[in-house]
Each structure stands twice: as C-alpha cells, then as structure tokens.
Backbone as ProteinMPNN parsed JSONL, in Angstrom:
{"seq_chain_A": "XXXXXXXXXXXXXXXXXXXXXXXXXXXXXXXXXXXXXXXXXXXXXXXXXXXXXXXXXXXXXXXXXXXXXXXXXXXXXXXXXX", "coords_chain_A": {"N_chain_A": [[4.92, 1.369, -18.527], [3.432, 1.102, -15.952], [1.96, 3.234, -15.767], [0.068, 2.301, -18.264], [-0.875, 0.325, -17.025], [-2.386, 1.279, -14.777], [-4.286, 2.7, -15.898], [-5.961, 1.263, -17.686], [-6.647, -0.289, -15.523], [-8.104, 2.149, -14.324], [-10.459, 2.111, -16.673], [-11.582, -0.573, -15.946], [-12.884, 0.218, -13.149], [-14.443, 2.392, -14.159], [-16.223, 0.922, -15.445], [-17.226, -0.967, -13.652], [-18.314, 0.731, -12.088], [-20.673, 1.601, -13.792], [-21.53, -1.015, -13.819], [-22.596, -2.04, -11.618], [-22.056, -0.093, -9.421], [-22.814, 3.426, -8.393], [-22.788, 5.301, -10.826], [-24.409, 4.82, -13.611], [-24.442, 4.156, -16.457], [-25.716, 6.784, -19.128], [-28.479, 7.142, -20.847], [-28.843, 5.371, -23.807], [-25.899, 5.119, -24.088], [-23.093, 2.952, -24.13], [-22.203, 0.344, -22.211], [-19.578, -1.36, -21.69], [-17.065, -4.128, -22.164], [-16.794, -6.399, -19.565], [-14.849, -8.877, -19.457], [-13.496, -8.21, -21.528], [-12.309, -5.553, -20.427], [-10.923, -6.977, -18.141], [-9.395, -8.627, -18.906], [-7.459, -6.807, -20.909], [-6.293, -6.002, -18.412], [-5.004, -8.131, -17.321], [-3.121, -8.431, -19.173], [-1.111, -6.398, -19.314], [-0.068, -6.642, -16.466], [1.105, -8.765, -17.46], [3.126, -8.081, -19.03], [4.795, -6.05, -17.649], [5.732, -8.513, -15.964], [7.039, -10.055, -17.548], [8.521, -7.92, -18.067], [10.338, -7.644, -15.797], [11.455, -10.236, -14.924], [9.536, -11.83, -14.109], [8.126, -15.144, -12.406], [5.291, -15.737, -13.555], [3.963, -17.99, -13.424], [4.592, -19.792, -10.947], [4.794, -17.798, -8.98], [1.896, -17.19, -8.967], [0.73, -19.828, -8.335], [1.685, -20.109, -5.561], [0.701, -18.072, -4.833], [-1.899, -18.672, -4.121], [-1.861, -20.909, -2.685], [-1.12, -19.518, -0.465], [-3.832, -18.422, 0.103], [-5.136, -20.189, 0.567], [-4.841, -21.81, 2.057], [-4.956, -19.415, 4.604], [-7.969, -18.968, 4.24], [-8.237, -21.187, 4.699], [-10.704, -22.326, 6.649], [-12.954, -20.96, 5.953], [-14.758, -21.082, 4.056], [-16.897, -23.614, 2.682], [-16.066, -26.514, 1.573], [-16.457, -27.496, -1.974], [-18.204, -30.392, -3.162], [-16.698, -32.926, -5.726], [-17.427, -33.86, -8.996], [-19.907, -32.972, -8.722]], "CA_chain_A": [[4.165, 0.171, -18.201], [2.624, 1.609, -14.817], [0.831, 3.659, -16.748], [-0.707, 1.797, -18.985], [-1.4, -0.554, -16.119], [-3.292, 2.075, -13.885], [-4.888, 3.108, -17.166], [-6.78, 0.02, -17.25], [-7.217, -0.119, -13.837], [-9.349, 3.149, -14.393], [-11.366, 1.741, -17.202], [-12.313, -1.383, -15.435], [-13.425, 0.97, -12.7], [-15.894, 3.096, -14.711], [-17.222, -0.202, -15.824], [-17.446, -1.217, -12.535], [-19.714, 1.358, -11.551], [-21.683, 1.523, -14.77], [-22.459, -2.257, -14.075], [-23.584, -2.315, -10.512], [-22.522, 1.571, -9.023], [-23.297, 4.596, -8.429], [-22.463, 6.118, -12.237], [-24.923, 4.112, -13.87], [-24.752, 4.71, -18.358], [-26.814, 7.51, -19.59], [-29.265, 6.127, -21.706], [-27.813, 5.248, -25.343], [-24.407, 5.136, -23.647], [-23.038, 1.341, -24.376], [-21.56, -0.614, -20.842], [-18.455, -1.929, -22.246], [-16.842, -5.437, -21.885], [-16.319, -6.756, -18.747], [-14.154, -9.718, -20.221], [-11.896, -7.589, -22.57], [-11.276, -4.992, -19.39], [-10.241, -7.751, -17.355], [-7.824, -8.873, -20.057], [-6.74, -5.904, -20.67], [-5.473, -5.707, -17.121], [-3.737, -9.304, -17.299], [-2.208, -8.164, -20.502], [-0.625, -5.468, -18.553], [0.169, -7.485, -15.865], [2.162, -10.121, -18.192], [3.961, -7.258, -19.517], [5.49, -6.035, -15.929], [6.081, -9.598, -15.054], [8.525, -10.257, -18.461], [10.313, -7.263, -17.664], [10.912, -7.989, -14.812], [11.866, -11.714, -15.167], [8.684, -12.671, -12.774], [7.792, -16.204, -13.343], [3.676, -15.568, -12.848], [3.212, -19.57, -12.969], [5.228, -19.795, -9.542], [3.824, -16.547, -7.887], [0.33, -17.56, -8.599], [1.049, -20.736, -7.285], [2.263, -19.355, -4.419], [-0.468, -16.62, -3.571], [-3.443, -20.043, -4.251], [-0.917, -22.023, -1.521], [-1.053, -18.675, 0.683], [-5.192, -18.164, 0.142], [-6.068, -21.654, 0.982], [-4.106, -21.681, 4.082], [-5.372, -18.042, 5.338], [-9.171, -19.128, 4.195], [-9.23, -22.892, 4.609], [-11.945, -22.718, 7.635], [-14.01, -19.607, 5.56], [-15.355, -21.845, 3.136], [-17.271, -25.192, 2.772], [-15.641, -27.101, 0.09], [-17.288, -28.476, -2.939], [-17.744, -31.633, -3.242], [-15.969, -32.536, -7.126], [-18.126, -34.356, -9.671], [-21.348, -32.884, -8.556]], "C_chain_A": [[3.184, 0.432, -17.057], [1.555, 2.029, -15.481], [-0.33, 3.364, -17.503], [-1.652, 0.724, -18.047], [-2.785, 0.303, -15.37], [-4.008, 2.678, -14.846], [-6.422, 2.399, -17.792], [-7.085, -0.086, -16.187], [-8.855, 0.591, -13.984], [-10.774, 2.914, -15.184], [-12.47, 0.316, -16.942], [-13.101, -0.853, -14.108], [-14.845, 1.571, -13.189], [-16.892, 2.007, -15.404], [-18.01, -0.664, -14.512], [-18.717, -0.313, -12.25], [-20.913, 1.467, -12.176], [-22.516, 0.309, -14.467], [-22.904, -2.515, -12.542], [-23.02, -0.902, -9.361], [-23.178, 2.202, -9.136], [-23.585, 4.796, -9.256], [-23.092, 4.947, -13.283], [-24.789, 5.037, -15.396], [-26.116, 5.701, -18.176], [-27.303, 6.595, -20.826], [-28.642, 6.259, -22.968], [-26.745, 4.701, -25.077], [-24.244, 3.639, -23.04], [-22.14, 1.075, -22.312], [-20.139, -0.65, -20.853], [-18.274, -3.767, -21.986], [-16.308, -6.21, -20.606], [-14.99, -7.652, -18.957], [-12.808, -8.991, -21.079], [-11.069, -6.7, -20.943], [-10.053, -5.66, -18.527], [-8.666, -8.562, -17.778], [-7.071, -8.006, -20.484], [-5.58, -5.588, -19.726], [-4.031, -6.968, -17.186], [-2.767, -9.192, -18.478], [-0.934, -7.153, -19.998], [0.476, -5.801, -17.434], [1.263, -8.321, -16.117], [3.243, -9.194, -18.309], [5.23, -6.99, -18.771], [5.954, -7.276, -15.317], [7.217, -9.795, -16.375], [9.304, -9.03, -18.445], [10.858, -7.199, -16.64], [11.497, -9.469, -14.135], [10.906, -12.461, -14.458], [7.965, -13.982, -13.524], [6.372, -16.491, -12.446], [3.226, -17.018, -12.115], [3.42, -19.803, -11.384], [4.597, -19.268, -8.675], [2.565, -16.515, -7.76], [-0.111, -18.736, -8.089], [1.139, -20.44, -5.485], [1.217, -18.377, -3.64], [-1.734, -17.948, -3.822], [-3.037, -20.437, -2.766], [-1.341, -20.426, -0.088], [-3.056, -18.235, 1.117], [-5.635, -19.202, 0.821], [-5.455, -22.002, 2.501], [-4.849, -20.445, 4.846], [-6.714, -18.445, 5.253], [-9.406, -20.498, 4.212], [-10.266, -22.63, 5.806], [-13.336, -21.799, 7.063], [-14.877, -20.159, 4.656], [-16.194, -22.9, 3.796], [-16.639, -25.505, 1.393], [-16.892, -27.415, -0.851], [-17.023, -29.407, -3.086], [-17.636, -31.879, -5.142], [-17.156, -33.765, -7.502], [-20.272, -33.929, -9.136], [-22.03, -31.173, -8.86]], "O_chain_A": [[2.058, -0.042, -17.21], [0.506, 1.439, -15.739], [-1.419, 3.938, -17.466], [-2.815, 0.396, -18.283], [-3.956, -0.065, -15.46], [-4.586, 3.593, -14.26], [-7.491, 2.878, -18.17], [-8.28, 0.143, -16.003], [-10.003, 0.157, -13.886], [-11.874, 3.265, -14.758], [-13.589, 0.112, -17.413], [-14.104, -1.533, -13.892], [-15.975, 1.324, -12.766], [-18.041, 2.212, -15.795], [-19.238, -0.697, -14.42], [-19.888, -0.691, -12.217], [-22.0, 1.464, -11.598], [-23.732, 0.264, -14.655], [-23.738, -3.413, -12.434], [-23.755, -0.778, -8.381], [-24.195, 2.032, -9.808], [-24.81, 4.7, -9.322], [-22.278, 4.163, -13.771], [-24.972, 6.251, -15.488], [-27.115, 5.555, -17.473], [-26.75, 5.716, -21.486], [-27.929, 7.235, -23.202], [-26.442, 3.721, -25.757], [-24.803, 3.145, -22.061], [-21.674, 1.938, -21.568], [-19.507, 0.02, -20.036], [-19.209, -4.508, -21.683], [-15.182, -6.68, -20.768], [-13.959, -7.089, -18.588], [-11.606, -9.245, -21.15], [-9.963, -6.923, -20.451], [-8.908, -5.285, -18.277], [-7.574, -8.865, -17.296], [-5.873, -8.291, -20.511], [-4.453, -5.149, -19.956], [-2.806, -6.858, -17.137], [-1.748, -9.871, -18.601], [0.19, -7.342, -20.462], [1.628, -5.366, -17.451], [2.164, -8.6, -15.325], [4.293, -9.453, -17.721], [6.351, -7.433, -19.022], [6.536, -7.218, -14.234], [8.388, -9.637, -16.028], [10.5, -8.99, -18.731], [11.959, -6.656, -16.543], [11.884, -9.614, -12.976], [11.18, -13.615, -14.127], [7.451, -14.028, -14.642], [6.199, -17.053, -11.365], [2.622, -17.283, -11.076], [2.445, -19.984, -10.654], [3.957, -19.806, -7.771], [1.985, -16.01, -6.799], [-1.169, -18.811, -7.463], [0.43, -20.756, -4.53], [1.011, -18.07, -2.466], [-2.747, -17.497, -3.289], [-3.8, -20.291, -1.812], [-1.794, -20.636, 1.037], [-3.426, -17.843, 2.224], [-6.526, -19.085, 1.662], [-5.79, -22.35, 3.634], [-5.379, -20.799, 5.899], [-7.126, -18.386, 6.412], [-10.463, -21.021, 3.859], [-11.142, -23.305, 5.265], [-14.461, -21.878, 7.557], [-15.922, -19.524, 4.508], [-16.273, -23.116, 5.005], [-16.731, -24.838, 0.362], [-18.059, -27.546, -0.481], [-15.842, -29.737, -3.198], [-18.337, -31.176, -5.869], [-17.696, -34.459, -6.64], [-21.349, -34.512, -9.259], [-23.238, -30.961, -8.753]]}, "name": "protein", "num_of_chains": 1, "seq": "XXXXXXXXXXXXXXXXXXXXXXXXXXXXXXXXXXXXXXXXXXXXXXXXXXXXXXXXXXXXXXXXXXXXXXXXXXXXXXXXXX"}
C-alpha cells in the first residue's frame, strides 16, 4: 500500500513540474491529468485508511477544526451568498 501510495505521489510530482516547473514536456509529450493524479492519490489514501480502521470523515473533521483555529487571523473571510 505505501508503495503504491508514494508511487502516485511521484507521478503527481512530474506533473507538477511539467505544469508550472522546472521539467517542462518536450514538445509532442502530453501533460497528463491533474484531476485523475489527485484521485489517484485519495484512492490510495482510502485504501490505508480501511486497513487500518481510520474513520477519514472524523480525521478530516478534525485537521478543518485544527486549520481554522491555527489560521483564523491569516485570512479575510468570505462573505457567503456573494
């Protein structure tokens, strides 16, 4: 599962740089999908969290509750309906 995790990792990497790095595509040579990599990763992600009984809904709860506390003054809010 690591594996496959840091596997992905790597390929959202070389995208990474292709789309605003250093290692920019040789000409012909396609980009890839930002969108699939990224899913890729959370696919990965899910995987490691059901074998390990982690209940993501909670823990991502939990790291929002820990962001918004550490960065409430770093922001300006948005104001909602506009």
């Amino acid at each position: 599962m690591l594996a496959a995790l840091v596997e992905e990792v790597g390929e959202l990497a070389r995208l990474l740089n292709a789309l605003a790095g250093p290692k920019r595509p040789k000409a012909g040579e396609g980009v890839g999908d930002l969108a699939l990599e990224l899913a890729d990763i959370l696919f990965s992600v899910i995987c490691i969290a059901n074998y390990y009984g982690v209940d993501l809904d909670e823990a991502f709860r939990r790291v929002l509750e820990k962001y918004d506390r550490r960065d409430a003054g770093r922001w300006t809010p948005k104001r909602r309906g506009r």
